[in-house]
Phi, psi and omega in degrees: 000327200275032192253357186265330188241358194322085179257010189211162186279088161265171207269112147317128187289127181322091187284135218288323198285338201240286199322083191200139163083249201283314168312334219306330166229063164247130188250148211267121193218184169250117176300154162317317173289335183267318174289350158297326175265358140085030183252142175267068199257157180247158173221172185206135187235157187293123188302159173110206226249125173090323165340314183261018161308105217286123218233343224045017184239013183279153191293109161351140165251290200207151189242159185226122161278012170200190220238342168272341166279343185288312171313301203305327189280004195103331197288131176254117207287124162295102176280000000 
């Protein structure tokens, strides 16, 4: 769904398997460009102030070939 309505880059909740070591404070989110683009990257940018211009270009956590492995795989959208 959110790949259909999409008007903003949403966030993820810190999935346990990947957001560790260089992720461990980055917070996890799918850029706009890649849901424009129909790619399941999960990406990740450094938390705090000023941080989140969604630029599409912060570093893969983890890529996916649909959007049911990305679920299946953990990731919970934050709300």
């Amino acid at each position: 769904m959110i790949f259909q309505t999409a008007t903003f880059a949403p966030l993820f909740k810190p999935n346990p398997k990947h957001c560790k070591n260089q992720f461990a404070h980055f917070t996890p989110y799918i850029s706009y460009k890649d849901i424009i683009n129909k790619k399941y990257f999960i990406r990740g940018c450094p938390i705090g102030p000023g941080n989140f211009p969604d630029t599409g270009q912060r570093d893969i956590i983890a890529e996916y070939a649909s959007i049911e492995e990305l679920v299946n795989d953990g990731w919970q959208l934050d709300a």
